[in-house]
N, C-alpha and C positions, 0 to 999 in steps of 0.2 A: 521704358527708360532710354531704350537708343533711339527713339526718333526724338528726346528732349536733347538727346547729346548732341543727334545730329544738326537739329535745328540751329543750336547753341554755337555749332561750329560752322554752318554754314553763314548765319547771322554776322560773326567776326568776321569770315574771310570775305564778307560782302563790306561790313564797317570799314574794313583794310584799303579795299578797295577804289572805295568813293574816298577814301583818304589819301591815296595817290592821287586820283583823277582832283579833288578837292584842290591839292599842292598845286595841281597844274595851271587847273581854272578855279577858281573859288565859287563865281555867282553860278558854275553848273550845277554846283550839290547843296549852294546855300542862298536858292534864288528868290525866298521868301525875308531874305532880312534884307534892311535898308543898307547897310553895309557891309562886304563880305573881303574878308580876309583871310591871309590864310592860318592865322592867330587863330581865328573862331573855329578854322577845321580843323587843327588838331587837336583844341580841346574838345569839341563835339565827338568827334567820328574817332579823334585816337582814346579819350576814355571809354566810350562806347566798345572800342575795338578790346581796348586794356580789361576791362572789367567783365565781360563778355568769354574772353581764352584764362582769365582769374577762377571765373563760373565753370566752366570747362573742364579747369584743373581738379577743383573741389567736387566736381557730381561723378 
């Protein structure tokens, strides 16, 4: 059960992460759509990150 927690939490702090980097550049973390904004990274990478430290809380 601690290597799903930890996974859990390393997975967020990576989401977090490309969610910065994302803000900064867009087409670096979203370089398979045909348009990349930075609207699409924070619903991609900040729910991902949200739901992800939600999962965390609850196991």
């Amino acid at each position: 059960m601690y290597f799903v927690h930890l996974l859990i939490q390393f997975t967020a702090i990576f989401s977090v992460i490309l969610l910065l980097i994302g803000l900064y550049k867009p087409w670096v973390v979203l370089w398979w759509e045909h348009r990349q904004d930075r609207l699409k990274v924070i619903k991609l990478y900040g729910s991902i990150a949200a739901l992800l430290f939600l999962l965390q809380w609850f196991i």
